[in-house]
N, C-alpha and C positions, 0 to 999 in steps of 0.2 A: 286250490291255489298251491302252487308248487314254492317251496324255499328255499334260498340260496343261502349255499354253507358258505359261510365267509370264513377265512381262515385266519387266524391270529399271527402277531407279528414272531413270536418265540417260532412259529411254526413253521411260517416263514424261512425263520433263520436258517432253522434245521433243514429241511429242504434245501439253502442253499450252500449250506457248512456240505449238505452229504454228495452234493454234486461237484462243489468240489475237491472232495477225497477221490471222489470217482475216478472226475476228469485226472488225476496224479496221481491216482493209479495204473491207470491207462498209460498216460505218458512213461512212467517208473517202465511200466512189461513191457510196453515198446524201444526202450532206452536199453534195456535188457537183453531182450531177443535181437535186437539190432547188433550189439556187442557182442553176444553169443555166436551170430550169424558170423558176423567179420572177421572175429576170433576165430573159427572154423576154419575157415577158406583160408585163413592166413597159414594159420598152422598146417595145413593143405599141402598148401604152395612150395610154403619153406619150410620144412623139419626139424631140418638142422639148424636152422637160425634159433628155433626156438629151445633145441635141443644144448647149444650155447651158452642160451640166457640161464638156460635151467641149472647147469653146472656149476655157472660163474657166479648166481644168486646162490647156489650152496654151500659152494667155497667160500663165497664172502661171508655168509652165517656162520660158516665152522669158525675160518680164520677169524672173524672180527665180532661179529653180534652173540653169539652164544657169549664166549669170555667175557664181553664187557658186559652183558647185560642179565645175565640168570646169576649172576650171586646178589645183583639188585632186588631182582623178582624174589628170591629165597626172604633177604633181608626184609622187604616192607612186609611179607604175612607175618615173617620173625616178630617185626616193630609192633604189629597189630595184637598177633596172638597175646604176647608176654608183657604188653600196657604199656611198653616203654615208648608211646606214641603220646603217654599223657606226662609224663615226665619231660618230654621236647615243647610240649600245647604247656609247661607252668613258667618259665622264663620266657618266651617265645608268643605265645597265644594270644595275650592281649597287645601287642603291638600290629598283629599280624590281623587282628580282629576290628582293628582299628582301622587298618589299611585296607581291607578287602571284606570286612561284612560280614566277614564269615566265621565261622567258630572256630577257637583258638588251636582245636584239635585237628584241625587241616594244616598246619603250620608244619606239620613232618610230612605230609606228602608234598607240599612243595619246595619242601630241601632235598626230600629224595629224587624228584622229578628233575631240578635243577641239577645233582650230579650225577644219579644212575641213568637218567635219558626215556622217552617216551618208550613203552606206555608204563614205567613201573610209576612214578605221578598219580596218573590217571587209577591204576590198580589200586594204588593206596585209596585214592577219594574214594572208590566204589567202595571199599571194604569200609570206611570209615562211613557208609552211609549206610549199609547193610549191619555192622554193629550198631546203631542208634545214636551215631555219633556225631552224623550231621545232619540237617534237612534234605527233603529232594532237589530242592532249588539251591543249597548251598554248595551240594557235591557235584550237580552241573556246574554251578561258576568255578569252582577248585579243580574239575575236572581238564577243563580248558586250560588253565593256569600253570598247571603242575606240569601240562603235557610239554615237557621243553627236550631238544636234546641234549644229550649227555655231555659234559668238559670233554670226558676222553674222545668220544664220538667227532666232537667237534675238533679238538685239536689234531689228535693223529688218520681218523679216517678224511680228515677234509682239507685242515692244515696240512699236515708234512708229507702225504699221502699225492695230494694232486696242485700244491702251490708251494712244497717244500718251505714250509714256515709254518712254524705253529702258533705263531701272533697271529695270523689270516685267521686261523681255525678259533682261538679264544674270541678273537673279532665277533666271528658269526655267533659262538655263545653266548658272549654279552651283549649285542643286538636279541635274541631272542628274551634272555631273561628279561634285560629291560624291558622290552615292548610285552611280554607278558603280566610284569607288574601294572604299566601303563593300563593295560586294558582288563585288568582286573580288579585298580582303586576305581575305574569309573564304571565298571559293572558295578560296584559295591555302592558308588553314589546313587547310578540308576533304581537298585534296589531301595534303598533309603529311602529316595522321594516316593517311590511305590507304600509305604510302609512298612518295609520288610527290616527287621533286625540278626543280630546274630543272635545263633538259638546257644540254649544255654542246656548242658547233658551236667548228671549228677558221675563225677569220676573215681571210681575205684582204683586205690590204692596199688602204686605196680607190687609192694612188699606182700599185699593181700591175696593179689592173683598169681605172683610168682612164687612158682616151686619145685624143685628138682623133677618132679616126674612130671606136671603139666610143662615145666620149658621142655624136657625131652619129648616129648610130645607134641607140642607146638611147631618143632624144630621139624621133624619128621614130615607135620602136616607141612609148614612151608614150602620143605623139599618137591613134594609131589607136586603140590599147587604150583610149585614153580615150571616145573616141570611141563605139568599139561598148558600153561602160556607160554615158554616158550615154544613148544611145537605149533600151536598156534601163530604164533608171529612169524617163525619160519616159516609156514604153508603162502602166509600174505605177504611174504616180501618176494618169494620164489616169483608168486601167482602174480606179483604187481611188477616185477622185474622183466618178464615177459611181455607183459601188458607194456611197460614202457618203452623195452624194445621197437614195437611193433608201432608203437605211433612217432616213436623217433624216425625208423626208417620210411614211414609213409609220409611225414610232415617236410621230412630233410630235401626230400625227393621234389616234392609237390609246392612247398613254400618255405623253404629255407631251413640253416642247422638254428637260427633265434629262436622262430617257432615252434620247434621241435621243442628246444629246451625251455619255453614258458609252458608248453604244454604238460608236457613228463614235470614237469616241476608242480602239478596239482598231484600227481598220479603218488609218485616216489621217492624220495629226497635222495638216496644214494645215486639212483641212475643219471636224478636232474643234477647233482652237483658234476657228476662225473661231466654231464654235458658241457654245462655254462663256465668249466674248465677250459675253454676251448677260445673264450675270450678273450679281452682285455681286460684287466682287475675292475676300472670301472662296470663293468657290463657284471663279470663273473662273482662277484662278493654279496652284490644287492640280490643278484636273481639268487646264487644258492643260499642267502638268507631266509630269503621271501619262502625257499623250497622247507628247511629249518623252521623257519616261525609256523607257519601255514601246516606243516608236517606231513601232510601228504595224507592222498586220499588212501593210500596202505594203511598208515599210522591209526586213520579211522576209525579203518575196519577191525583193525587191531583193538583201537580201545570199547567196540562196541561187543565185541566178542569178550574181551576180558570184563566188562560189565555185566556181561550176560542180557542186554536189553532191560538192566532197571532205571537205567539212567536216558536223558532223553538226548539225542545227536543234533537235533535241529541247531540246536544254540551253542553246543559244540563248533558244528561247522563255523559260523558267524563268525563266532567270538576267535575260534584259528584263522580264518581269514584275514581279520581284523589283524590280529597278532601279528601276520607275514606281512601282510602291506606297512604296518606301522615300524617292523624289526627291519625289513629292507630300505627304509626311509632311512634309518640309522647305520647301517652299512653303507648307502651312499652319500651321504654327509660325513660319515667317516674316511672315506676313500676322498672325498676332496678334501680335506684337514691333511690327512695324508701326504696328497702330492701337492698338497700347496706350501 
């Protein structure tokens, strides 16, 4: 008599947890080689178009993102190495712990995140989670959080740059940070009802750890470190700047310059603001909000590269989405206060 294996329901599971990684897998290298393919023939086509892009994303790196943003990058390994991260977490921490769930010592990345601009935020959380100074789960939700951009980014690359004002540009900053707060106390309630608290790290003295030859040294490593992210970020704004190019001129063409600019406004935040410049304030302030909170699918890749892959992107993405729909909300509630 023959007998039938019956399979258990765990087994089940598993079976169909691995079918579908499969199946989005499959889609992910089709999604891939499909963009590869397009990207190819495009660049093809037009050389020069891209050859453009590539100048004018360099220029803009020299001129504007290097300056404003690598003495940031230096600063947060500075803030980390030298412990003056837990002297920001002892006035600061439990307010900040209160509000978001998380350990008091994320309180300095997202004031750095708030003024130096994405991903130095996010850099901070990773290093703060790589020291043992946060949970996995808590430097993902800070991660999100922190990722905002910068006052100056905001006011003179967007303000006075392409609406001559730099209230427009503070506009969009304070949309973003608020709606990152927003969606970061209700992460933290989320968490709560999960049972999750803030974790609690035993803190070393900054007068204990600080001292003339480890700061000189600190100082040094910062440098480097800063260094190797920002050529990093430079490679993905280049590489995303062309990318936006390219589905600007294909969308503009084929379904309008709107769609072009909701488009490129997932992709890139520079090229999308440039775009939805092209508006009327009501149209142009929500969408390059939306491009600001959301940060762009560059910004991403940015912060996944600067984490090195310890931190997980799925809830990244979310919770930035979330952020952009809810910070555009506020920009256009703004804009009718405004003209009313």
């Amino acid at each position: 008599m023959i007998k039938r294996e019956t399979s258990s329901p765990s087994k089940k599971r598993n079976e169909k947890h691995a079918s579908r990684l499969a199946a989005n897998l499959t889609l992910s290298l089709a999604a891939m080689w499909s963009l590869a393919v397009f990207l190819l023939v495009f660049l093809i086509k037009y050389p020069e178009m891209a050859a453009d892009s590539v100048r004018r994303a360099l220029g803009a790196a020299a001129s504007g993102l290097v300056p404003s943003l690598f003495p940031f990058l230096v600063l947060v390994n500075v803030i980390i190495g030298t412990g003056f991260a837990d002297m920001i977490a002892n006035p600061l921490g439990k307010p900040f712990s209160l509000l978001f769930g998380i350990n008091g010592n994320g309180a300095a990345a997202f004031l750095v995140g708030a003024v130096g601009g994405f991903p130095s935020g996010a850099v901070m959380a990773s290093a703060l989670f790589e020291n043992g100074k946060l949970t996995r789960e808590e430097a993902e939700r800070l991660c999100a959080i922190s990722n905002n951009p910068g006052i100056a980014f905001c006011t003179g690359g967007i303000g006075i740059s392409l609406y001559d004002s730099a209230s427009l540009g503070r506009l969009v900053w304070l949309c973003c940070i608020v709606s990152s707060v927003i969606v970061g106390a209700v992460s933290g309630r989320i968490a709560a009802r999960r049972g999750e608290s803030p974790s609690t790290t035993e803190q070393k003295t900054t007068r204990e750890r600080m001292t003339p030859g480890k700061a000189a040294k600190e100082l040094c490593g910062a440098v480097v470190k800063a260094c190797g992210t920002m050529l990093n970020i430079c490679a993905f704004v280049v590489f995303f700047t062309v990318l936006s190019d390219v589905i600007s001129a294909v969308l503009t063409e084929g379904a309008g310059r709107l769609a072009a600019a909701v488009a490129v406004s997932f992709c890139e935040i520079t090229s999308a603001a440039r775009l939805a410049s092209g508006f009327g304030l009501p149209v142009a302030i929500p969408l390059t909000t939306f491009a600001a909170g959301f940060s762009g699918i560059c910004v991403h890749m940015q912060v996944s590269a600067a984490t090195g892959g310890r931190l997980g992107m799925r809830g990244f993405f979310f919770r930035k989405l979330v952020s952009g729909v809810v910070a555009a909300g506020l920009a256009a509630l703004s804009c009718l206060v405004i003209r009313s």
